[in-house]
N, C-alpha and C positions, 0 to 999 in steps of 0.2 A: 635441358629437358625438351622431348619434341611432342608437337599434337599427334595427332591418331594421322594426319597426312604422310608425319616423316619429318616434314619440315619444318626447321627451326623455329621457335614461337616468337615472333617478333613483336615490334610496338603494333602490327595492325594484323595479325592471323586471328581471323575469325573461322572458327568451327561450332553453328549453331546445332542445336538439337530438334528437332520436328517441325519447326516454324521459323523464319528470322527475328532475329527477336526486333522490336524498333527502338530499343534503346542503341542499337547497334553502330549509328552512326553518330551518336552522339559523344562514345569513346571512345574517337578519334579526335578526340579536341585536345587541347590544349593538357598539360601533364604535370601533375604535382608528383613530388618524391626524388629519390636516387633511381638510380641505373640498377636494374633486377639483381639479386642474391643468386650467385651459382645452384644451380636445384630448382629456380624460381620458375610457374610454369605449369599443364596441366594436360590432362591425357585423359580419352577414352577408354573404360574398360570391358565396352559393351552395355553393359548396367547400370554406370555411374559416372560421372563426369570426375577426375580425381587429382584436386587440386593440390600442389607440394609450394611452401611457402620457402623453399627455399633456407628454413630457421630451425629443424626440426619436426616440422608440424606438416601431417599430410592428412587432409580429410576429403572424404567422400559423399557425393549428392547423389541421389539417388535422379535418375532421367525419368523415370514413369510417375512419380508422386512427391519428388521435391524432398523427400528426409534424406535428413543427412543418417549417413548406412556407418558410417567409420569417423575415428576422431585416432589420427594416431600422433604421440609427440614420441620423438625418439626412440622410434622402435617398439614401442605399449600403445597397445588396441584399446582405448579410455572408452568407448561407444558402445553403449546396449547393453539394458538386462530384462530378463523377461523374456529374450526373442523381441523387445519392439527396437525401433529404432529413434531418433532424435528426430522431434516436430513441430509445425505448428498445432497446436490444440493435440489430438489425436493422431495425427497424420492427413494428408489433404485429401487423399484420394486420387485418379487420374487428373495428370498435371501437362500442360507445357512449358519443359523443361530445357532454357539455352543455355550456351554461355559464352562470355567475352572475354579476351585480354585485351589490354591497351599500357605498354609499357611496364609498371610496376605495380596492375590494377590485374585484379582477375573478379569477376562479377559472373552470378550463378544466377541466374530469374527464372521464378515461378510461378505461372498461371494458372489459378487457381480459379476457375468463372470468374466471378467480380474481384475478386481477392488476388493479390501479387505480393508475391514474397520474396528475397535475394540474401543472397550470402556472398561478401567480399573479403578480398584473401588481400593483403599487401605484401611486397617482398622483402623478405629479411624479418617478417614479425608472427608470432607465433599467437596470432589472434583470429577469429571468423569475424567478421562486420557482417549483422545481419537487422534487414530491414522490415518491416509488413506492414501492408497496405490495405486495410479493410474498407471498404466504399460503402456495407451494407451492413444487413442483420443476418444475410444469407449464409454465414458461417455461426455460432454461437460465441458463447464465449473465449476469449480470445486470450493465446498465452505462446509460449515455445519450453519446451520443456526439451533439456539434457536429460538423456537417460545415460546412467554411469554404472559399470558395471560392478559386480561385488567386489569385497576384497579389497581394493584398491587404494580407500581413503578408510580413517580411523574414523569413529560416529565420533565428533565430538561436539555434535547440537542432539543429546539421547532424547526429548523432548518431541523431535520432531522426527524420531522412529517409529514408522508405523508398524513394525512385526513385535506384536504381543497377544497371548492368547484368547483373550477374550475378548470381543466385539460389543460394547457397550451404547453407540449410538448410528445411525446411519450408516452401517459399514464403512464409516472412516473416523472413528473416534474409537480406541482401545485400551484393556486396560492389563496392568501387567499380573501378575502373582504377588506382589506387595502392594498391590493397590493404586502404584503411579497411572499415570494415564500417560498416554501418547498420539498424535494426530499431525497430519502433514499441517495443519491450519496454524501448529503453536511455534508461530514462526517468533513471537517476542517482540519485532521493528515494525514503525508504523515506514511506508514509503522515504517518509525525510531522513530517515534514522541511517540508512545505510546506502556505499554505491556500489557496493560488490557484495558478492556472496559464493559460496563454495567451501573444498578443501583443498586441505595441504596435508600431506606427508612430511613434510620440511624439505623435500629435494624436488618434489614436483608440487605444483598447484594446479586445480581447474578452477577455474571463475565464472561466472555470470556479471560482466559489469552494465548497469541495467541503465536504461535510456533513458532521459529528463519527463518521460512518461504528458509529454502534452498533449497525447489525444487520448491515455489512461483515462481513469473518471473514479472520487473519489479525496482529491484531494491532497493534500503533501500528509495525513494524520492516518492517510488510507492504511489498512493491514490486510497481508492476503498472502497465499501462499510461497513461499522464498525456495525451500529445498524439503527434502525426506532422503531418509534411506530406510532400506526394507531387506529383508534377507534375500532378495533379490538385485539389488542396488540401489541406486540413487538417483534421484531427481533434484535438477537446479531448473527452476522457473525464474521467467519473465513472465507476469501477469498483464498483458496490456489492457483486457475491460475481465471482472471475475463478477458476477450478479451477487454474488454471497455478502446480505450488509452493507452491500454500495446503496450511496443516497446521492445518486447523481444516473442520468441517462448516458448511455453510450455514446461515444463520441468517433467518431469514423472519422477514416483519412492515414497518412503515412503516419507511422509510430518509428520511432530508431534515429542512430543508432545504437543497438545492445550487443553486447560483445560477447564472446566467449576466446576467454584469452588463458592459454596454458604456459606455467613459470616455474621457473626451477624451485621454485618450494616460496617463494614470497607473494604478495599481495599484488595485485596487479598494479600497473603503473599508471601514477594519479593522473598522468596523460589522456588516463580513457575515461575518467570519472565524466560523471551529467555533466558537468560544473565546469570542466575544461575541454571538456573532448573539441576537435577542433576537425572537421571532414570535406577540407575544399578539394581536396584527390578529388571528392565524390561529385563534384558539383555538375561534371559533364558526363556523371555515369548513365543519364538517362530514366533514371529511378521514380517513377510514378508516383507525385504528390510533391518530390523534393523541393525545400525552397531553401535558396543557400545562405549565407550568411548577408549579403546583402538587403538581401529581402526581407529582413527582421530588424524590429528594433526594440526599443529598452526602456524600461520605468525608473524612474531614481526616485527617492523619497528623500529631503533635506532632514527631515526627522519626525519624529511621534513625540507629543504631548500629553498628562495625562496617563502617563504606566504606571504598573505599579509595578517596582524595578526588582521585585521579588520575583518572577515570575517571567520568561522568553515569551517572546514576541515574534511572530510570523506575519507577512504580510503576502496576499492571497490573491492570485488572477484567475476569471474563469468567469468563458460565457459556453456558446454550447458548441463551440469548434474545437476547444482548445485551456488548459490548464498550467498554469505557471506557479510559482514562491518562491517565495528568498527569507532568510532570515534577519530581522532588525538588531540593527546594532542597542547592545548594552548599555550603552552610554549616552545615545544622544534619540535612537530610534532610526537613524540614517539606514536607508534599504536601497539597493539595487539590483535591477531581476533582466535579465539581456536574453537575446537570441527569443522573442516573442513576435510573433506571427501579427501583423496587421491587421487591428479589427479594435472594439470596443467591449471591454472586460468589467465585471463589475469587482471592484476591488477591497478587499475585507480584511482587515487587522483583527488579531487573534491573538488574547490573552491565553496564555497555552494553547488549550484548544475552543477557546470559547471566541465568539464573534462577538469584539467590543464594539466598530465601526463598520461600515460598506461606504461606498462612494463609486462612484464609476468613472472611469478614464479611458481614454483610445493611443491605441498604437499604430505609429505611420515607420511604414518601412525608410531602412537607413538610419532611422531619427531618436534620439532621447528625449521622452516626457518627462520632464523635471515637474514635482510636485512640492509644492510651500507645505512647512510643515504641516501634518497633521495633527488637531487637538482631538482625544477623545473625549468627549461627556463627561462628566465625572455619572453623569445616571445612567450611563452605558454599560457602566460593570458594577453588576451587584452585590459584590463584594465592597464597594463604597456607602451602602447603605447602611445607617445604623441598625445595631439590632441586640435585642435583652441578649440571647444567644446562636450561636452558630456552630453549626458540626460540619467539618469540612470547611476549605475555602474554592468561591468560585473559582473554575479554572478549566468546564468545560471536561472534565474527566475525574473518576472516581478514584484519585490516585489520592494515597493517607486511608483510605478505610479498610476493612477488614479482607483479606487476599486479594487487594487490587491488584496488587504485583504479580503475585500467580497466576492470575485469570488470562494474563496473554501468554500464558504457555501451558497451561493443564485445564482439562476439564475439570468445575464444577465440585463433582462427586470425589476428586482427589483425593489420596488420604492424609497430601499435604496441607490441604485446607482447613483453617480452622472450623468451630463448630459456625454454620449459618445462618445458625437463632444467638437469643442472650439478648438482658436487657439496656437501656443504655442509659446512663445519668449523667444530664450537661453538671459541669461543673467539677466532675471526677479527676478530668486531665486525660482519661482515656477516652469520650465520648466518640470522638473517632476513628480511632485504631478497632472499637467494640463493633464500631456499627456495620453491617457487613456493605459491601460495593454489589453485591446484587438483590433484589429481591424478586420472590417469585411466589406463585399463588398457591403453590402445590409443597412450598418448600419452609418458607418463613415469615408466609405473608400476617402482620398483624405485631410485628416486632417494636415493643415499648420503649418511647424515652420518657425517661423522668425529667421533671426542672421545676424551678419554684419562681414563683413571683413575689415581689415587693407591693405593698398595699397599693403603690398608686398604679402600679403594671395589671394587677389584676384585675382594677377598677374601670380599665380601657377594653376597644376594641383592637385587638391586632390583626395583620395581616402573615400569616404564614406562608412560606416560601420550600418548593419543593424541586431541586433543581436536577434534570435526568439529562443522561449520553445518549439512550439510546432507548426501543422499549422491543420485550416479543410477542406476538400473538397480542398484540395492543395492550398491554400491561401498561396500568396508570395507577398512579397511587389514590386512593379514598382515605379519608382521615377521619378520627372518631377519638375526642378531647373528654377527658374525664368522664368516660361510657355514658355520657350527657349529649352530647351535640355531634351531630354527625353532617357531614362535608354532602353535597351532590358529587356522584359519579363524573368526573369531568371529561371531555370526549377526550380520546385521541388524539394526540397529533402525529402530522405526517412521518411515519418511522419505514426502515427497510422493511421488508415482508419475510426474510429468511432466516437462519439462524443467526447467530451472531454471540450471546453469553456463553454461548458450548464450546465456539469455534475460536476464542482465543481475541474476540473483539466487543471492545464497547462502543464504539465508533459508530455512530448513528446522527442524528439532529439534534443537537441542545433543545431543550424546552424547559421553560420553569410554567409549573404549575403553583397559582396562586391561592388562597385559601380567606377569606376573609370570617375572621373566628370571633361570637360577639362576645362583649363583658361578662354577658352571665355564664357562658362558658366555662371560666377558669373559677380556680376553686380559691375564696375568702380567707382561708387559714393559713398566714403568709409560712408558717413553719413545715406545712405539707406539703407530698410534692406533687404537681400535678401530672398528667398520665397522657400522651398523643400515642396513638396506636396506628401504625399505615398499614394498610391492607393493599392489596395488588387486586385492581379491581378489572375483570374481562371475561367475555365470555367464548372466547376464544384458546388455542394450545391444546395441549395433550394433557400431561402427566411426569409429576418430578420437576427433573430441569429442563423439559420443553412444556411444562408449563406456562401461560402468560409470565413475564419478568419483563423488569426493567433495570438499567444500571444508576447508578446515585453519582451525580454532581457536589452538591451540599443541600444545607437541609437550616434556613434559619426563624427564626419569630422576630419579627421587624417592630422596633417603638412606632 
């Protein structure tokens, strides 16, 4: 294949676009990989710079605004529905637009003001390498979305279809003719759950393989938009910052790399997962912010003390540059977490998704910080406390009660959701499964449990325990004991500001709100039962399910 000159594309033809670019002398360094793929190589077309990987795969950059215009594997046009094209966020607007080869590299850069964005092609592989660089706040929230056109792929996530005829919330939450609901948001995986995403046909794939998200924000528990299809076609996102529910501030700087890798109908190759990806090709690309693998180093944990081995364990880095996790081993608590950026993280172990410990640790490039085990508390996790009884187990998430499972893929008002109200009797065996995972002010605020005391239980003061994911419109629980004794309005704690029980997440700030309930409280007559009524107490929301709400942890009365 020859550039727009004629001639041959060798390891050093450079043909920039408007400006030179200054990564340019950079890839001329040194060169990882094979000797180029017959095809391999790329060419002007007047309006696009249009790279062929030599494997099948020819896609197109746009030279005035950085979208990618075409996505083709084998002869099928995969790129655009709607008339938009594949972008950061939106599309950037007026861009400087280069590009480089250098042996079996070909690198696409985009300036964007503050912002820089690149797309890298390698020879013989049927994947994009793409990178983005946010320095500020001066672009918004921040992502890259595939647009895919109709037709193409089978819906086989129907969840996260958004073509249904009625419009039920925010014009992005819908509901069908049978009452399903649908929303790009009911994506189902938190961050840690998945490292691709896309379709198959079974003879072609597209994928999104999404980038170890260190300068994301949010967390390895985060949830946020993955894909849609619409009768227009289909979207595969990379979310690198989304404000929706996030409980973390934006974190700026290089994000990547996220792939977008097209296969003959299989999963992409675990080569490109967070977890292995391996990009020293990339180290002398010139890539603004890149630090390569030497530059990085590694946490190891000898193990965790103190689990309870019912239940996974995550161990958690993050200060305000930069986010890491690894998952703890089963058997002993042994955790190692690599390729982390030099700096000082505060470090947080996580009974599912609950924060049993913090500690802080620093990381020095080249180096592994080996850590002695870790013992947690046993009064760290409240699930160790005695208690007459308990609904739910702590765990940091409303998972066991009434539609939790639902709630990360259907709105709310589903018609697959059971009923919202009903009352709840510790002791039944169902006390759980009754009690719903949300509450809300407008919806079922005031929702009963029954339970009974023993003469010497009700003769005491206890302390009541209310443990929340997340809350909306500052939704907090009030409690009111045998229509005798009523709790203060307890303030607020720090929760996201957006939606979040609509949009397919509970994922917010753990808080346990405590209750301290005196003797005369509870009712003398050990055979009756007595009566806690939680109300959602705010003066803030709308109406329905944008009412104030919160989601449910557990829920216990402590000896």
């Amino acid at each position: 294949m020859s550039g727009p000159t004629g001639r041959p594309l060798g390891r050093r033809t450079f043909v920039l676009g408007s400006a030179a670019a200054a990564g340019a002398a950079a890839l001329a360094g040194p060169l990882a990989g094979t000797a180029a793929a017959a095809g391999f190589g790329w060419s002007d077309d007047g309006s696009n710079y249009v790279v062929d990987t030599g494997a099948g795969l020819v896609f197109k950059v746009s030279k005035t605004n950085g979208d990618l215009t075409s996505l083709v594997y084998k002869g099928t046009e995969y790129q655009g529905y709607g008339g938009k094209n594949s972008h950061v966020e939106s599309g950037l607007g007026t861009s400087t637009v280069t590009i480089a080869q250098s042996g079996s590299t070909i690198l696409v850069s985009v300036a964007y003001g503050t912002l820089k964005h690149y797309y890298a092609a390698r020879s013989g592989e049927n994947n994009v390498y793409l990178w983005t660089d946010k320095a500020d706040s001066s672009v918004t929230a921040t992502r890259y979305i595939v647009r895919v056109k109709a037709g193409l792929f089978l819906n086989d996530e129907p969840d996260s279809y958004t073509y249904a005829p009625t419009v039920i919330e925010s014009a992005d939450v819908f509901e069908k003719s049978d009452g399903q609901t649908r929303a790009k948001h009911y994506s189902k995986l938190r961050v840690m759950d998945y490292s691709y995403i896309g379709w198959t046909t079974g003879s072609v794939g597209l994928w999104i393989v999404r980038s170890n998200h260190e300068k994301a924000s949010g967390g390895p528990f985060y949830r946020s938009l993955l894909r849609h299809q619409s009768a227009d076609g289909g979207g595969l996102y990379e979310i690198l910052y989304y404000g929706e529910n996030q409980t973390e501030s934006e974190r700026y700087g290089l994000q990547g790399p996220y792939v977008i890798a097209l296969t003959d109908g299989g999963a992409p190759s675990p080569s490109l997962y967070p977890s292995t990806l391996t990009t020293s090709w990339a180290d002398s690309l010139g890539i603004s912010g890149y630090v390569a693998a030497g530059g990085r180093g590694r946490v190891a944990g000898v193990g965790i003390t103190g689990r309870d081995t019912a239940y996974p364990y995550t161990v958690g880095l993050a200060n305000s540059a930069a986010q890491y996790w690894g998952s703890a081993r089963s058997s002993d608590g042994y955790f190692s977490i690599a390729g982390v950026l030099p700096g000082t993280y505060t470090l947080t172990v996580f009974k599912g998704e609950l924060a049993v410990y913090t500690s802080s640790v620093t990381v020095s490039a080249g180096a592994t910080t080996t850590l002695n085990t870790i013992a947690v508390p046993s009064s760290n996790d409240p699930g160790n406390a005695t208690a007459i009884w308990r609904i739910n187990n702590w765990d940091g998430t409303p998972g066991g009660f009434k539609n939790a499972d639902l709630m990360t893929y259907a709105h709310p008002s589903d018609v697959r959701a059971a009923s919202w109200t009903g009352n709840v009797v510790v002791g039944s065996g169902t006390e759980t499964s009754a009690f719903p995972c949300y509450l809300w002010k407008d919806v079922n605020s005031g929702i009963v449990v029954y339970f009974k005391l023993t003469a010497a239980q009700a003769a005491a003061a206890h302390t009541l325990r209310i443990g929340v994911t997340t809350a909306y419109a500052n939704g907090r629980p009030q409690v009111v004991v045998n229509d005798t004794w009523t709790s203060a309005v307890p303030s607020p704690p720090t929760q996201p500001s957006t939606r979040s029980l609509t949009v397919g997440s509970y994922r917010g700030n753990n808080h346990t709100f405590t209750y301290s309930v005196p003797a005369s409280a509870w009712l003398t007559d050990t055979s009756a039962y007595n009566t806690l009524k939680i109300y959602v107490a705010s003066g803030s929301g709308t109406t329905s399910y944008l009412s104030a709400g919160t989601s449910i942890d557990a829920i216990d009365l402590l000896t």
